[in-house]
C-alpha positions as CSV (number, residue, x, y, z in Angstrom):
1,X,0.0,0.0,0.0
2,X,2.4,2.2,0.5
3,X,3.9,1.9,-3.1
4,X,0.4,2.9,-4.2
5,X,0.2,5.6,-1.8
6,X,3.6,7.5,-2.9
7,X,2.1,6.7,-6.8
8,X,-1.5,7.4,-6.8
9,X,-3.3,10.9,-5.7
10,X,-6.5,9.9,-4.9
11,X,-4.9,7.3,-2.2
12,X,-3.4,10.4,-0.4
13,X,-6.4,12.5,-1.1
14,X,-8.5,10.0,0.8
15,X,-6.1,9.0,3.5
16,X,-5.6,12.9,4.5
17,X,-9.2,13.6,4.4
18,X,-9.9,10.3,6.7
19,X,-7.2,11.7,8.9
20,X,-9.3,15.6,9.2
21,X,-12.5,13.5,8.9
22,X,-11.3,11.5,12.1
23,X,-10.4,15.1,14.0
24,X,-13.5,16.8,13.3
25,X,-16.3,14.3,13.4
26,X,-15.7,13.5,17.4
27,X,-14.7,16.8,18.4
28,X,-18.4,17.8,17.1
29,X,-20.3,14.6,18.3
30,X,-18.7,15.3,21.5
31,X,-20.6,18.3,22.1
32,X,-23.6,16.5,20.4
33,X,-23.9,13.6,22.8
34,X,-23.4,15.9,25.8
35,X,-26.6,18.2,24.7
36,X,-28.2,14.9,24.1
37,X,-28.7,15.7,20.4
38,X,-27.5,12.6,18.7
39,X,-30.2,12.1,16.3
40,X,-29.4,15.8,14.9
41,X,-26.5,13.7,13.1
42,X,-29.2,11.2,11.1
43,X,-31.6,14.0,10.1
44,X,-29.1,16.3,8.4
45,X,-27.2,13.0,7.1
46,X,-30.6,12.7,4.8
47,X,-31.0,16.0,4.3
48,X,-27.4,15.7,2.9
49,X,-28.4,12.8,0.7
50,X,-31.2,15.2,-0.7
51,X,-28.6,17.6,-1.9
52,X,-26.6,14.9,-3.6
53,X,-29.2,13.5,-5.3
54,X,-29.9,16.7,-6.2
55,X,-26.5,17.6,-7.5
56,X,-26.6,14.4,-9.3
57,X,-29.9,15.6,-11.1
58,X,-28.6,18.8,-12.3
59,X,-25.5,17.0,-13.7
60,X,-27.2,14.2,-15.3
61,X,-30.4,16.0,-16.7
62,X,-28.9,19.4,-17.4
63,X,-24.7,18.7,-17.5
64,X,-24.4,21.2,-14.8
65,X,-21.1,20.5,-13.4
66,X,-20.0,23.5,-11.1
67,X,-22.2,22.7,-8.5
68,X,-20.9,19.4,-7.4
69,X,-22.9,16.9,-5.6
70,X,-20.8,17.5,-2.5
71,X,-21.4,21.1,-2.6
72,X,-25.3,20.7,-3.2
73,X,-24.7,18.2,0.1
74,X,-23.6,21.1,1.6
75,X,-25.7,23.6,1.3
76,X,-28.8,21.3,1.7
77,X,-27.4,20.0,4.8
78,X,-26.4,24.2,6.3
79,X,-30.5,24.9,5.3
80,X,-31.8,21.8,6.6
81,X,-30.2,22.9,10.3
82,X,-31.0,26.0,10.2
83,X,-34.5,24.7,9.7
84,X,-34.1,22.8,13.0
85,X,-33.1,25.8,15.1
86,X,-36.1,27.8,13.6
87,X,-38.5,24.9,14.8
88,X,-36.9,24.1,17.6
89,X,-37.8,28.4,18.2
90,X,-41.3,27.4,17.5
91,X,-42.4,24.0,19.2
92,X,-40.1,25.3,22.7
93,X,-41.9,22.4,24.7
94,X,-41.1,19.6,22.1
95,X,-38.2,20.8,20.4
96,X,-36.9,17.5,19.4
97,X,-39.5,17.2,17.0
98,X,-37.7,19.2,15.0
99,X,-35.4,16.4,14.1
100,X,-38.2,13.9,12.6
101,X,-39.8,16.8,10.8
102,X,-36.3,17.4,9.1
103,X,-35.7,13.7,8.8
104,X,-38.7,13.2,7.2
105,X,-38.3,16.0,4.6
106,X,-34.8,15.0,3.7
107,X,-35.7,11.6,3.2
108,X,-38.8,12.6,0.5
109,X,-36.7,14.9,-1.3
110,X,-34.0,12.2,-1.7
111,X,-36.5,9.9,-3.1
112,X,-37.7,12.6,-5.8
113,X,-34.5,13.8,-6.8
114,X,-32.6,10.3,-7.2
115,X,-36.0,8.9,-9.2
116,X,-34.9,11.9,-11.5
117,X,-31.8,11.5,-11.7
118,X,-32.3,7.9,-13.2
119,X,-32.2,6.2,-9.6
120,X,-28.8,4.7,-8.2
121,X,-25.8,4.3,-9.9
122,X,-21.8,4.6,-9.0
123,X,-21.7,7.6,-7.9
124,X,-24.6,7.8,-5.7
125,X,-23.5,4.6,-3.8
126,X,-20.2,6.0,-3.2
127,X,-22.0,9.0,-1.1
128,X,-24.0,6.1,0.6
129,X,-21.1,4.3,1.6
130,X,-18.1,5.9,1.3
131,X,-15.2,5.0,-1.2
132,X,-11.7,5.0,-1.2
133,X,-11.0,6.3,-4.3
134,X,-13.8,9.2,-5.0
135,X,-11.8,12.4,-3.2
136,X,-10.4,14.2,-5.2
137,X,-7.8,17.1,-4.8
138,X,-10.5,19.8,-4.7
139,X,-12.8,17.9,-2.2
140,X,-9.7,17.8,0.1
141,X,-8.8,21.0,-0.2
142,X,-12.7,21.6,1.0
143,X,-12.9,19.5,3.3
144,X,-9.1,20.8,5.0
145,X,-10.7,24.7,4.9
146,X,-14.0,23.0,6.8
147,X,-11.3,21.2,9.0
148,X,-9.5,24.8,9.6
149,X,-12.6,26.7,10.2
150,X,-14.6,24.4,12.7
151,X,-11.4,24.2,14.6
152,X,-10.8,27.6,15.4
153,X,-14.4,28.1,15.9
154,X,-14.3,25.4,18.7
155,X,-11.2,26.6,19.9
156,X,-12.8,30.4,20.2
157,X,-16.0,29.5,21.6
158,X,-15.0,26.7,23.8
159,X,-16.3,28.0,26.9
160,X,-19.6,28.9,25.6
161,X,-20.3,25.7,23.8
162,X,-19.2,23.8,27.0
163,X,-21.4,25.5,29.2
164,X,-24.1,25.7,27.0
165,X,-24.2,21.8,26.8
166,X,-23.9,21.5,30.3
167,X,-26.3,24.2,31.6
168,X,-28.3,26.3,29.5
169,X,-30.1,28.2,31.3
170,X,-26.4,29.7,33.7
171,X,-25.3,30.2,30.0
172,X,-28.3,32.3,29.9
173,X,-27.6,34.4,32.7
174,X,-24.0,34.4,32.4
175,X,-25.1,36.5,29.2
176,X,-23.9,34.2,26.2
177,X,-26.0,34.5,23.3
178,X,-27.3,31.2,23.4
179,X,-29.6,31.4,20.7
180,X,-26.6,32.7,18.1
181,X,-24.0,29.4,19.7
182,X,-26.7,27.2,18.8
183,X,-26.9,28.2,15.4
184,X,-23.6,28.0,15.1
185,X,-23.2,25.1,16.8
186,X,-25.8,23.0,14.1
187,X,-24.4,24.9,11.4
188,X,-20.8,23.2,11.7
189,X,-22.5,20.3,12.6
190,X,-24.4,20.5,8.9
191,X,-20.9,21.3,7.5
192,X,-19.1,17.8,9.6
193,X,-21.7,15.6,8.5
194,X,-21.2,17.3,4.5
195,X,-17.7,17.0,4.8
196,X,-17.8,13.2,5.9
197,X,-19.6,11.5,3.3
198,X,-16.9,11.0,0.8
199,X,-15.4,9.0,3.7
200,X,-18.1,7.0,5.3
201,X,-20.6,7.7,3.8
202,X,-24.2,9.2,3.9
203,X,-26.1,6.8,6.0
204,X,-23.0,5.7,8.6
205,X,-21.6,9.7,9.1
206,X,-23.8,9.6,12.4
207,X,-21.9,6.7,13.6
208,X,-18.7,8.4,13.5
209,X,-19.7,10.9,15.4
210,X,-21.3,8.9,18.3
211,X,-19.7,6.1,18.6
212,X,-16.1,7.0,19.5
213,X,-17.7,9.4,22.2
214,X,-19.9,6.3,23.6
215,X,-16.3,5.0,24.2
216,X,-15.0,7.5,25.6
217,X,-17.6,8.7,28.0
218,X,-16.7,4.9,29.4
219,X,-12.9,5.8,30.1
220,X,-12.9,9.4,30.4
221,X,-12.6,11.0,34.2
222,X,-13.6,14.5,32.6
223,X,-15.0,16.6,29.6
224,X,-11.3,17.3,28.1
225,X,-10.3,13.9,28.5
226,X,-13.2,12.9,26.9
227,X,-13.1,15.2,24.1
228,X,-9.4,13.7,22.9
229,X,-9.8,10.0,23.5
230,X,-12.9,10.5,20.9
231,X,-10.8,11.7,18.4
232,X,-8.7,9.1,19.1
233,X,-10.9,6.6,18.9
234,X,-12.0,8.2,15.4
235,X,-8.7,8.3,14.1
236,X,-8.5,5.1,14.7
237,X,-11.5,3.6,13.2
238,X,-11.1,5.9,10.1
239,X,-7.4,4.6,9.6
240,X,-8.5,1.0,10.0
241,X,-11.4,1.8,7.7
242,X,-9.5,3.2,4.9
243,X,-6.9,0.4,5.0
244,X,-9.6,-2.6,4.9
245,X,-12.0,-0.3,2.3
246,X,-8.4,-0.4,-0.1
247,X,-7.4,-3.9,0.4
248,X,-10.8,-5.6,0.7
249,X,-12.1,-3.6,-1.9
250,X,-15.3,-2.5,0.2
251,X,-16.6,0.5,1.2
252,X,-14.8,1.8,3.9
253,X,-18.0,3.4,5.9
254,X,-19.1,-0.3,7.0
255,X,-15.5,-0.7,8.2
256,X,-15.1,2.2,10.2
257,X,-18.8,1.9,11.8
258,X,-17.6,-2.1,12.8
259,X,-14.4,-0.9,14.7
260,X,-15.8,1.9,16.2
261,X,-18.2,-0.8,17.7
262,X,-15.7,-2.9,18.5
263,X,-13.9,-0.1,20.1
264,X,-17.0,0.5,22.0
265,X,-17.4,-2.8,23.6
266,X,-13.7,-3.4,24.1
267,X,-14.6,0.3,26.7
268,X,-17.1,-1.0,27.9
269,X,-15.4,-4.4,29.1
270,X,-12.1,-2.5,30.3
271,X,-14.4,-0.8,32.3
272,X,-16.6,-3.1,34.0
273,X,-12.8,-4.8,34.5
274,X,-11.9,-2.0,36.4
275,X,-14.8,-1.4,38.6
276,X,-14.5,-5.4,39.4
277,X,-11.0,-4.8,40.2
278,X,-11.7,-1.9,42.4
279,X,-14.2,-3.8,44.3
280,X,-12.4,-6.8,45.0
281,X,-9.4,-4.5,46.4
């Protein structure tokens, strides 16, 4: 492989998006898990799908090419959460049916625009599952300014997003615009999840940034510590992923979903180890 890797640029273009992919989708699902919004991940993953297809459709039925299908991804997936925030706004004592609503639509907007864009072919399964060869130069370079920009935006607003996920309403008080980090908050989400499906695709992007946090919350003795041994745990299922998706010839979005489940258990059985341990001393 790593004959190929030095020869071929799509290898390296893949491999170094894995590696930001593996940084960026914990460190988001971190903050998801905490505010208990997991299934934000799955709506705006189908929302994402709706903006592929879509892309697809203009480029199949009209030979627009400028508007990628990653970039439709995008911008479906920014719209779709900033849907979320404005119904969360609306239904204040359900708010989490906000997520099903944009579920829902994503997943009837897919089904229109892939019927017209002649149903599923290649290129539509690769955004399902992930590839190992579909990256290309300029969908790395996108995804490393994405990388860049959600890091420093953590990094800036680290306080406010952990206190916000801990404690809303002292957040409040304390005078951080709550309302403003919580758009911002879903939009970088939106922009994770658009970044991620070249990798692992449309339908298993949630997984990477739950499961690795799962893990971690069974290790960790704080927040911090919990925050790196995600991305850790990421990296690590991403790397794996990649490896197996190039030798295997698979998709490498099942593969990276499988070890962060494996990772998951093997935290789950170290601990229950060590609170054994602990009480037998």
């Amino acid at each position: 492989m790593l004959t190929d890797f030095i020869q071929y640029d799509f290898l390296r273009n893949t491999f170094f998006t894995g590696l930001l992919i593996g940084i960026i989708a914990p460190l988001l699902g971190t903050f998801i898990v905490v505010r208990r919004l997991s299934l934000i991940a799955d709506a705006l993953s189908h929302v994402t799908l709706a903006g592929i297809a879509f892309g697809l459709f203009l480029e199949k039925k009209f030979a627009i090419t400028f508007i990628t299908p990653l970039y439709s991804g995008m911008a479906f997936s920014v719209i779709g959460s900033v849907f979320i925030e404005k119904l969360r706004a609306v239904y204040k004592a359900y708010q989490e049916i906000a997520i099903p609503i944009i579920l829902s639509g994503g997943v009837g907007l897919s089904v229109i625009f892939i019927s017209l864009a002649n149903g599923f072919n290649t290129d539509l399964f690769n955004y399902l599952f992930g590839s190992v060869s579909a990256v290309s130069q300029k969908d790395f370079l996108s995804i490393l300014g994405i990388s860049i920009v959600i890091i420093l935006i953590i990094w800036l607003f680290y306080k406010e997003l952990v206190t916000l996920s801990f404690d809303e309403e002292h957040a409040t008080v304390s005078g951080i615009h709550a309302k403003h980090i919580h758009l911002l908050f879903i939009v970088l989400t939106a922009l994770v999840i658009a970044a991620s499906i070249r990798i692992v695709g449309v339908l298993l992007v949630s997984a990477l940034m739950t499961l690795p946090v799962a893990a971690s919350m069974r290790l960790a003795k704080g927040f911090k510590q919990m925050l790196v041994l995600s991305i850790i745990f990421g990296e690590a299922a991403v790397i794996i992923g990649l490896i197996s998706g190039y030798y295997f010839s698979i998709p490498p979005g099942g593969t990276i979903v499988v070890v962060s489940i494996i990772i998951l258990l093997a935290s789950i059985f170290l601990k229950r180890v060590s609170f054994t341990l602990k009480r037998a001393g």
